[in-house]
N, C-alpha and C positions, 0 to 999 in steps of 0.2 A: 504493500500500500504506500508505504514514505515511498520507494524508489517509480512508481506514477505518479505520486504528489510531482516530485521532482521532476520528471522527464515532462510532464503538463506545465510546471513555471519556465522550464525551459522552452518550450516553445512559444507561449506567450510572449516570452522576452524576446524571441526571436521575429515575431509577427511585429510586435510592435518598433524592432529595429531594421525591420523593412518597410514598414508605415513611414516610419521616420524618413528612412533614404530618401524615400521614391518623391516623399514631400518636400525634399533640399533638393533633387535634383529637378525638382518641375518649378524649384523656386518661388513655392506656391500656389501653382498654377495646377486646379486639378485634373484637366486636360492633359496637360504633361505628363501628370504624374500616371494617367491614364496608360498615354500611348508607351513608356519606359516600361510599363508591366505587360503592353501585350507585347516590345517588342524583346523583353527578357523571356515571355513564353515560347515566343518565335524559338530564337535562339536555344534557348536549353531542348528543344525538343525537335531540333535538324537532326541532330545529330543519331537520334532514338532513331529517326525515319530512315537515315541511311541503313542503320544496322537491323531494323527489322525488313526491311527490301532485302537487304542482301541475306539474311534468316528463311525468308520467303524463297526467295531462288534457291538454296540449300537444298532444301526440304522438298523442291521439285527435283532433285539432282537424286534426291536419296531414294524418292519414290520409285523413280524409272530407274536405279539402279536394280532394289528389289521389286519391280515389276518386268526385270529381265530383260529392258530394252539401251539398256547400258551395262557397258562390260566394267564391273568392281576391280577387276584388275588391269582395265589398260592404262596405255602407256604415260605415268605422269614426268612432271618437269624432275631430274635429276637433281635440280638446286631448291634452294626455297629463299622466298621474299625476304627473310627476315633472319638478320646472321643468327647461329647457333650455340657462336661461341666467342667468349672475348679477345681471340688471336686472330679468328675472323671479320670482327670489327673491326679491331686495330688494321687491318689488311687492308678494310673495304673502306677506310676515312679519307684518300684522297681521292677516290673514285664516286664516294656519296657527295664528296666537295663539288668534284667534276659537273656531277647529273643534277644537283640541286641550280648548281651560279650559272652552269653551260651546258643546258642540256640536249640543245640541237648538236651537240658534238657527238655522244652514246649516240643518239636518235641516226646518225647520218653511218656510224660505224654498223653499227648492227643491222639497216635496213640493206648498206654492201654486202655484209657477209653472208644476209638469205638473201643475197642474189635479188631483191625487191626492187621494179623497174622504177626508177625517179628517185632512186636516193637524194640525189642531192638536193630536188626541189626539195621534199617533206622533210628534210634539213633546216632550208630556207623558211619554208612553212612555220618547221616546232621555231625557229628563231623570230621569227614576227609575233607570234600569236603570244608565244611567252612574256618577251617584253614590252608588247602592247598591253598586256593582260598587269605586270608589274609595274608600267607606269603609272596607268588608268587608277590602280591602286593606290599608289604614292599621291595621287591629287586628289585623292579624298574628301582630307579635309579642306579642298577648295569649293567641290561641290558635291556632294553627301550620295545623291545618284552614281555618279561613276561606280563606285562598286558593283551595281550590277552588269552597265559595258561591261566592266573588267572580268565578271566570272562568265560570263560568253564566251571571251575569249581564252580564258583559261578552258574552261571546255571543250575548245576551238583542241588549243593546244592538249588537252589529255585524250582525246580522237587518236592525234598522230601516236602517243604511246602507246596507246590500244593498240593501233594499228603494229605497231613494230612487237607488242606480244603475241599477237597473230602471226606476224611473219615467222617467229622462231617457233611458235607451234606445230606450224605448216614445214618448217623445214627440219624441225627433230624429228615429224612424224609423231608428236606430243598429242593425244587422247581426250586429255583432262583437259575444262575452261571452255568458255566461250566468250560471245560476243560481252554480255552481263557484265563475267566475270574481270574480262580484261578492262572493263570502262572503269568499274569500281576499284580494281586495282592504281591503273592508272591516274585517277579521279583523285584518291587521298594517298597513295604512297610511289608518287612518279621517281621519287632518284632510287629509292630502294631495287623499284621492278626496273629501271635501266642497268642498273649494276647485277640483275637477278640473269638480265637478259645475257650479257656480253656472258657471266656465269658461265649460263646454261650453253651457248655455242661450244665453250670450249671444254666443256665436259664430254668425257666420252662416250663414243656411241651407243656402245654396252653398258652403261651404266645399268640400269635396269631390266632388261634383258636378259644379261647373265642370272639375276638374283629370282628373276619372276619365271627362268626355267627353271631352278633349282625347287623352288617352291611346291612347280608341275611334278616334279618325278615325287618329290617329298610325299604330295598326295593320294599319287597314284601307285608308291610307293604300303 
């Protein structure tokens, strides 16, 4: 009973130091302080929408695996997004430098190496859209709209990322992913999936192969 007494003063005190904010930051204007709370609802619940989109697509992925119209075992990327160890971070820090500041540089290597016709334009391309998209951003606070131009063309530009996860799909002969998957990737973590990409080229062919025939005999075994 005292520790819900407790946890109930706590939160009153907490309603009432957000009472408080939203009415300094509207400067007493209750209008303001209106629109600061639908656009904090905005905000705190983007982020919910991404992750239950991408839950959604999951969940289709798992069904048609066990509805037998997708193969459980084929063939996934040999590397993964997201290092796995801190010798490999240490590794990947001036190549994350590379893809976050210059990322039309990855983008123009890896669309040569799968052979994807117009390299250099969709080079040119991720280097426009990028820093139109980083400008438009930086003038913000000149006029409070731009941020939307800006994530167009941010979107502009994680298209071409997409795109270059597709090419190494297409030329590992990679299974796993699709159209969805590579947007969202590219969408929130572009220098990780450039750095996943160049990865994954130079991993070897066999990487998986070898281990997913051994598996076969094991079973049938």
């Amino acid at each position: 009973l005292v520790i819900q007494i407790v946890l109930l003063a706590l939160r009153e005190q907490n309603l009432r130091l957000c009472a408080i904010a939203l009415i300094k930051g509207g400067r007493g204007n209750p209008e303001r302080s209106l629109k600061s709370l639908q656009a904090v609802s905005t905000i705190a619940g983007l982020p919910f929408t991404v992750v239950l989109m991408y839950m959604i697509h999951a969940l289709w992925l798992a069904v048609k695996e066990e509805a037998g119209e997708l193969d459980e075992r084929r063939k996934n990327f040999a590397t993964t997004c997201l290092p796995t160890s801190l010798g490999e971070v240490c590794r990947d820090v001036p190549r994350l430098i590379e893809a976050a500041l210059f990322p039309f540089l990855p983008i123009k290597r890896i669309l040569t190496d799968t052979m994807a016709p117009a390299a250099a334009c969709y080079g040119i391309l991720a280097f426009v859209t990028f820093y139109f998209a980083v400008t438009l951003l930086a003038m913000c606070p000149i006029e409070a709209n731009l941020r939307f131009i800006s994530a167009a063309w941010y979107m502009a530009f994680a298209a071409i990322v997409a795109y270059t996860r597709y090419r190494v799909r297409h030329h590992r002969q990679i299974k796993h992913g699709d159209v969805l998957t590579d947007m969202c990737i590219a969408v929130l973590f572009y220098p990780l999936a450039l750095v996943q990409h160049e990865k994954e080229l130079r991993a070897p062919d066999d990487f998986y192969g070898g281990s997913l025939d051994k598996e076969s005999e094991e079973k049938e075994a």
